[in-house]
N, C-alpha and C positions, 0 to 999 in steps of 0.2 A: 210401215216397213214390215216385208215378211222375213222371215231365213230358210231358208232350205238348205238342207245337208244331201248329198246324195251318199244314201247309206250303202251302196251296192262299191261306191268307191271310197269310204273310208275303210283304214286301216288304224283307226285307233290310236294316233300317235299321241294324242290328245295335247297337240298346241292348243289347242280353240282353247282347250280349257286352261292351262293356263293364262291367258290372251283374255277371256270373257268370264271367268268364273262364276259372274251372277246368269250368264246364259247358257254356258254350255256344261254338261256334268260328266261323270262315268256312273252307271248304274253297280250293283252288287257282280253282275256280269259282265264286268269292263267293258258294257254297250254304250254309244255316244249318245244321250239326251239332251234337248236342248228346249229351250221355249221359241217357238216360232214367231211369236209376235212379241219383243223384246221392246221396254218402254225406249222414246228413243235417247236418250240421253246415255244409252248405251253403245250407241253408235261408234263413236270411235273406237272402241274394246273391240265391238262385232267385226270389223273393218281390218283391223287387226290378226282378229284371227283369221279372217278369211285369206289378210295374205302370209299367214303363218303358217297355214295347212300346207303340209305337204304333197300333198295329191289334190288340191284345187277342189277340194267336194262341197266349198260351202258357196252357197249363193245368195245376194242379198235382193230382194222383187219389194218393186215399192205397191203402195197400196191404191 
């Protein structure tokens, strides 16, 4: 499983990171970071966040 964030439509609200905390972060510049290939056992966290986002920007691609 991949993730993809589309960064041009996040605004930062940073559900994900609450929701995924081992995957998704904030950087020093409140920029959203995340690891793309997130082991899967993470999966319902990721799942989660994606439908926590407010602006639908995360995407989950299987591999």
């Amino acid at each position: 499983m991949r993730i993809r964030v589309d960064l041009s439509l996040c605004q930062t609200h940073a559900q994900c990171v609450f929701a995924a905390p081992e995957v998704f972060s904030l950087n020093d510049d409140d920029e959203l970071v995340y690891d793309a290939t997130p082991a899967d056992a993470s999966l319902p966290a990721i799942e989660e966040a994606a439908r926590a986002c407010p602006v639908q920007a995360i995407f989950l691609d299987e591999d």
